[in-house]
C-alpha positions as CSV (number, residue, x, y, z in Angstrom):
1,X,-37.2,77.2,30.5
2,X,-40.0,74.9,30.8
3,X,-40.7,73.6,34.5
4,X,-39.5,70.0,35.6
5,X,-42.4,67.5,35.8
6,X,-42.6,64.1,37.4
7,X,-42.7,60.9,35.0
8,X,-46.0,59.4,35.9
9,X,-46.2,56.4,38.3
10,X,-45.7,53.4,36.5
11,X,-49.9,50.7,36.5
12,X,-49.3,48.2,38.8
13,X,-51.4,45.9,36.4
14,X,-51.2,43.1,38.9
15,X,-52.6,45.0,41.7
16,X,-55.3,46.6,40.0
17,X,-56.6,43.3,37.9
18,X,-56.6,42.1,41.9
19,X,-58.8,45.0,43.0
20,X,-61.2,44.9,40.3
21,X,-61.9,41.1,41.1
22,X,-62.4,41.4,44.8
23,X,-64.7,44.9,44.4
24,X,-67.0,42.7,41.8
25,X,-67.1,39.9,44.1
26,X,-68.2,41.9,47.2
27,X,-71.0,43.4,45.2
28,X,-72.0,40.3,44.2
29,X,-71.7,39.1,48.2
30,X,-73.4,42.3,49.1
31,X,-76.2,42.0,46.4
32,X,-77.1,38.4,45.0
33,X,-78.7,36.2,47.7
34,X,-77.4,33.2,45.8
35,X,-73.7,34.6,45.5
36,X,-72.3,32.0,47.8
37,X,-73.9,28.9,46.3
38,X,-71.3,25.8,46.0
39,X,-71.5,25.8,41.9
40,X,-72.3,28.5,40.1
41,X,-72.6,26.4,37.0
42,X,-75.6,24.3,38.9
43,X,-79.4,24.3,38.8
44,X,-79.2,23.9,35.0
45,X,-76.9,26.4,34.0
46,X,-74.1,24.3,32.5
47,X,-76.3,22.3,30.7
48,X,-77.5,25.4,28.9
49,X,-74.4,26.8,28.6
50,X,-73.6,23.1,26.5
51,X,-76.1,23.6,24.6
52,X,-75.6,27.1,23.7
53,X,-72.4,26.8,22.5
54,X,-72.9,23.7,20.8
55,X,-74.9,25.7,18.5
56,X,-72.1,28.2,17.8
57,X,-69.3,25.7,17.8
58,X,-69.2,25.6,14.1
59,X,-68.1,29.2,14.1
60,X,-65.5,29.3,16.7
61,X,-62.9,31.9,15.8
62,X,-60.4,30.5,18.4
63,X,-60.6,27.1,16.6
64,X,-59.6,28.4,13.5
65,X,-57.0,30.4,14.8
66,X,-55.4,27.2,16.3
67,X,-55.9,24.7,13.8
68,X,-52.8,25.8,12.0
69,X,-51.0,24.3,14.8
70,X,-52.6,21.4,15.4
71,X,-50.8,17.8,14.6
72,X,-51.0,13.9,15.7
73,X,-48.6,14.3,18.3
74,X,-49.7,17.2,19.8
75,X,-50.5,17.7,23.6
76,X,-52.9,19.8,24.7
77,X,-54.0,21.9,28.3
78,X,-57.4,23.4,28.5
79,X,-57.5,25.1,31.4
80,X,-60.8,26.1,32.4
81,X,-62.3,23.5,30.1
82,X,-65.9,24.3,30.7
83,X,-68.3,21.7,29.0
84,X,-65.7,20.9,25.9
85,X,-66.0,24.0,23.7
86,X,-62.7,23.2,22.7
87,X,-61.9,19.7,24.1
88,X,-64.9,18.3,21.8
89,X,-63.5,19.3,18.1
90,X,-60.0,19.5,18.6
91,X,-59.5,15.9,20.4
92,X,-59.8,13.9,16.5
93,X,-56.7,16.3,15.8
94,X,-54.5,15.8,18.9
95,X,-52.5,12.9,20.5
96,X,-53.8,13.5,24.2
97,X,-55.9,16.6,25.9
98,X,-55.7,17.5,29.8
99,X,-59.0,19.2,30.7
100,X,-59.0,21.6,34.1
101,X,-62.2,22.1,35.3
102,X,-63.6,23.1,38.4
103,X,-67.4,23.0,38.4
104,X,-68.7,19.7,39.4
105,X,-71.8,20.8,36.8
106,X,-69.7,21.9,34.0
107,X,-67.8,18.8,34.4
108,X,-70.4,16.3,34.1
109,X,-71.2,18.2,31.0
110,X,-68.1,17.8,29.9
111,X,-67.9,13.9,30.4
112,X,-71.5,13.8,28.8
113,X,-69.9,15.2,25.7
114,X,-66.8,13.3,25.5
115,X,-68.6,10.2,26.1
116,X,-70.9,10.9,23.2
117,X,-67.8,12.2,21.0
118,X,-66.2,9.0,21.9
119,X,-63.1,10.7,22.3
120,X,-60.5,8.1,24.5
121,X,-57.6,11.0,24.3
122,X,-59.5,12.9,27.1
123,X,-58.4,13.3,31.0
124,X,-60.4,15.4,32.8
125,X,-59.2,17.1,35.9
126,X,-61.1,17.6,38.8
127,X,-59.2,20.7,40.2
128,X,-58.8,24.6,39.8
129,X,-56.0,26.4,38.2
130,X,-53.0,27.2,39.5
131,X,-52.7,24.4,42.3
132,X,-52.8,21.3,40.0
133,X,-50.0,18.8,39.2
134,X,-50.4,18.2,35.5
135,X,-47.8,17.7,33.3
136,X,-46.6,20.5,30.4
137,X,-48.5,20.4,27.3
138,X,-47.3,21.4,23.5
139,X,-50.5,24.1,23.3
140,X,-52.1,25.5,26.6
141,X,-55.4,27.2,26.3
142,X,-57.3,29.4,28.7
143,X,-60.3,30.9,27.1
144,X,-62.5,32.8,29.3
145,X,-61.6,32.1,32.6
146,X,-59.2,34.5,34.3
147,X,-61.8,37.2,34.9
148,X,-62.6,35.6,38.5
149,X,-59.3,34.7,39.5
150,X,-58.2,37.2,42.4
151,X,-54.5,36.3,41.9
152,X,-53.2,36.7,38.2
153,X,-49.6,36.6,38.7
154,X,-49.7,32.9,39.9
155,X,-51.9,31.9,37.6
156,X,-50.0,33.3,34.4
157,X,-46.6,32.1,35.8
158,X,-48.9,28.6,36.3
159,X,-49.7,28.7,32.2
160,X,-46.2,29.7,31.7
161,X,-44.7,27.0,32.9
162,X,-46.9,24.5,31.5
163,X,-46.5,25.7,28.5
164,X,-44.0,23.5,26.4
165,X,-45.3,25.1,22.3
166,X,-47.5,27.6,22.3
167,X,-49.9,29.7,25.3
168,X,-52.7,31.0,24.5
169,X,-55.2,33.0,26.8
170,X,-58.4,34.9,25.7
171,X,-60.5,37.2,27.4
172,X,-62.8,39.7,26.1
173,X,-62.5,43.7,25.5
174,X,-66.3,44.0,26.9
175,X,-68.1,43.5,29.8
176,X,-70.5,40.0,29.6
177,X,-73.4,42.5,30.6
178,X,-72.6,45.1,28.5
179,X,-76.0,44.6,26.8
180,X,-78.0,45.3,30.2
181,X,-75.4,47.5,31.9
182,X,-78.1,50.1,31.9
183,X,-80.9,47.4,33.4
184,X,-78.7,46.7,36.4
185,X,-78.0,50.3,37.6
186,X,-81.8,51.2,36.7
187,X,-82.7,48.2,39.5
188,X,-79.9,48.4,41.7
189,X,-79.0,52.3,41.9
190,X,-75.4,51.3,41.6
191,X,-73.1,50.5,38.6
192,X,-72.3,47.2,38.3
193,X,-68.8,46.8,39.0
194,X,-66.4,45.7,36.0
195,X,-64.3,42.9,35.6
196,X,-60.9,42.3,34.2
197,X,-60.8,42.9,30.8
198,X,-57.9,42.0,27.9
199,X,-56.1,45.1,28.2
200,X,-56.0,44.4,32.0
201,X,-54.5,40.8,31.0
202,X,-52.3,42.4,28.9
203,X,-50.6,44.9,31.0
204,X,-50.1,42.4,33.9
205,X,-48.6,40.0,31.4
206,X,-46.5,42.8,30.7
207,X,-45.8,43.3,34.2
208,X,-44.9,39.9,35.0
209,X,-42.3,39.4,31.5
210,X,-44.5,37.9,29.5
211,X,-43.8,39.4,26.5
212,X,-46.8,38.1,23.9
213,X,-47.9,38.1,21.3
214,X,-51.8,40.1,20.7
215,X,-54.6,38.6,18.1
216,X,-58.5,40.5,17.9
217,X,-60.9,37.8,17.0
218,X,-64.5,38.2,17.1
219,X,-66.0,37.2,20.0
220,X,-70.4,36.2,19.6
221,X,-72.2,34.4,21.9
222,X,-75.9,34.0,21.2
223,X,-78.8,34.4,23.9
224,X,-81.2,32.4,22.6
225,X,-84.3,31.6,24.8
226,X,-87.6,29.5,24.0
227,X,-90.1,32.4,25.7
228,X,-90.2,35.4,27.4
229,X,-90.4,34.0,30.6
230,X,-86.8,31.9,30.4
231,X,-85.5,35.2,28.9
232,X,-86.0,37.2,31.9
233,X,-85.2,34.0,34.9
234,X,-81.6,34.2,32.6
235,X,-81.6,37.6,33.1
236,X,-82.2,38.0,36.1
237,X,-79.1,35.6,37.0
238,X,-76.8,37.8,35.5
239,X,-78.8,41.1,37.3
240,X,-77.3,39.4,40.6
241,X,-81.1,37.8,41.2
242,X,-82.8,41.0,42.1
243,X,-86.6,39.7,43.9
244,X,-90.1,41.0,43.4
245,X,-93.0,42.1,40.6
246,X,-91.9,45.4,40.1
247,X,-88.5,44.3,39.4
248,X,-89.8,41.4,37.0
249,X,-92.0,44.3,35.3
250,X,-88.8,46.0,34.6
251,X,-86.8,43.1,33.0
252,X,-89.7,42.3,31.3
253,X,-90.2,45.2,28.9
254,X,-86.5,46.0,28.5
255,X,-86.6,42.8,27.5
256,X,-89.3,42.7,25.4
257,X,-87.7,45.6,23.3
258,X,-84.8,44.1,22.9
259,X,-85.4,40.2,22.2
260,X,-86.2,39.4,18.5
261,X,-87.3,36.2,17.1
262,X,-84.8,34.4,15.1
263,X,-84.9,30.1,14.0
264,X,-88.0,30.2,16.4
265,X,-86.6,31.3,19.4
266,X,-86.0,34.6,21.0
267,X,-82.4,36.6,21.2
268,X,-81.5,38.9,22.9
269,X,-80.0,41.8,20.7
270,X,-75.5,42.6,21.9
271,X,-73.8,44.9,20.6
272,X,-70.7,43.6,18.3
273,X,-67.9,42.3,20.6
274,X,-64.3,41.4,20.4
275,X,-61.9,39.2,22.0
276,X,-58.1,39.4,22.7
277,X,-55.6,36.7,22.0
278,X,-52.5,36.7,24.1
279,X,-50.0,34.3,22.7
280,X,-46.5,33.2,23.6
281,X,-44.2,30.6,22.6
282,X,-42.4,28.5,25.0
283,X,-39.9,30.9,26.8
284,X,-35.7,29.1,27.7
């Protein structure tokens, strides 16, 4: 007779996604001497951030995922709107967007951009995500945002119940410093702690009774820098601003075996990456 064993204790998805937040966030208290600034999209970085994915926008896999939907009458609620990666091309295809943004930086990049796309369907919301007051859209998008957010199960009910069409939430299989994991235990004799990743989304979705729907799209974001010197101050943001000549040594010629020279300016080499697409339609 074989011996009676226990059923394994079901993930609390929710609690963990919670737990992996607030560890990376008191490393990055612990660690970055900048970690409490107001705007972490300030001092420049949201214009870059424009500019970078400006460059890509052409090849946005997300976009052509959606664009089957899309119609004249269609609302849509970008949450976590950034600087109008998706706002910008999908506003000549929509009756009305709802941008949710934050960042006072990242916002008045994406005003910049809507004023320049000339696009009069666009309202742009001056608040964080779950406590706004917006009304329910046809197609809700999140795309990249939830990996700080302490409290998933508010903020997928939140997207739930905005969502009048479709939902649709993306967040990456990787790490965003997966391509100098190695650089930032090397300085700071500790791993960096990880964030939430899509199978964490998923299983707290699952969790919660959100049943979705799960899409793989390829997921590319360029570093592209004009020198050296720029490559390793970007760097070094992402290393949690780590102080000193030996440490700029150190950034400096993992960096310089790593960065190639492509359309005259310098990437930095990443290893293939992948994004997640949880999707749901409107739920009675």
């Amino acid at each position: 007779m074989e011996p009676v064993t226990a059923a394994p204790a079901p993930i609390d998805y929710v609690s963990r996604w919670r737990r992996l937040v607030e560890a990376r966030h008191e490393q990055g208290r612990r660690l970055d001497r900048f970690h409490d600034r107001p705007d972490q999209w300030a001092d420049g970085r949201a214009a870059r951030f424009r500019r970078m994915v400006t460059a890509s926008a052409a090849a946005d896999p997300l976009l052509d995922l959606l664009r089957p939907l899309l119609r004249r009458d269609l609302t849509v609620l970008d949450v976590g709107a950034g600087t109008g990666r998706h706002v910008i091309p999908l506003a000549p295809m929509v009756s009305r967007i709802t941008a949710i943004e934050p960042s006072p930086a990242m916002r008045a990049e994406l005003e910049a951009a809507v004023k320049d796309a000339r696009a009069t369907n666009v309202e742009i919301v001056a608040s964080s995500w779950p406590n706004v007051d917006v009304e329910p859209a046809d197609l809700v998008i999140c795309s990249h945002v939830a990996y700080v957010v302490a409290d998933i199960e508010p903020f997928l009910r939140r997207l739930d119940a905005a969502n009048r069409g479709r939902c649709v939430v993306v967040l990456r299989y990787l790490q965003r410093e997966t391509a100098i994991l190695d650089l930032f235990e090397r300085i700071w004799n500790e791993p960096r702690c990880p964030e939430p990743t899509f199978p964490d989304l998923f299983g707290a979705a699952c969790q919660l009774g959100i049943w979705a729907n799960v899409v793989n799209i390829p997921f590319t974001v360029a570093q592209s820098f004009d020198s050296l010197d720029e490559a390793v101050q970007m760097v070094k943001r992402d290393l949690l601003n780590p102080e000193g000549p030996a440490v700029d040594r150190v950034i400096r010629d993992f960096l310089a075996e790593r960065l190639v020279r492509q359309e005259g300016r310098w990437q930095l080499r990443t290893p293939p990456a992948v994004a997640g697409v949880l999707w749901w339609e409107r739920r009675s």
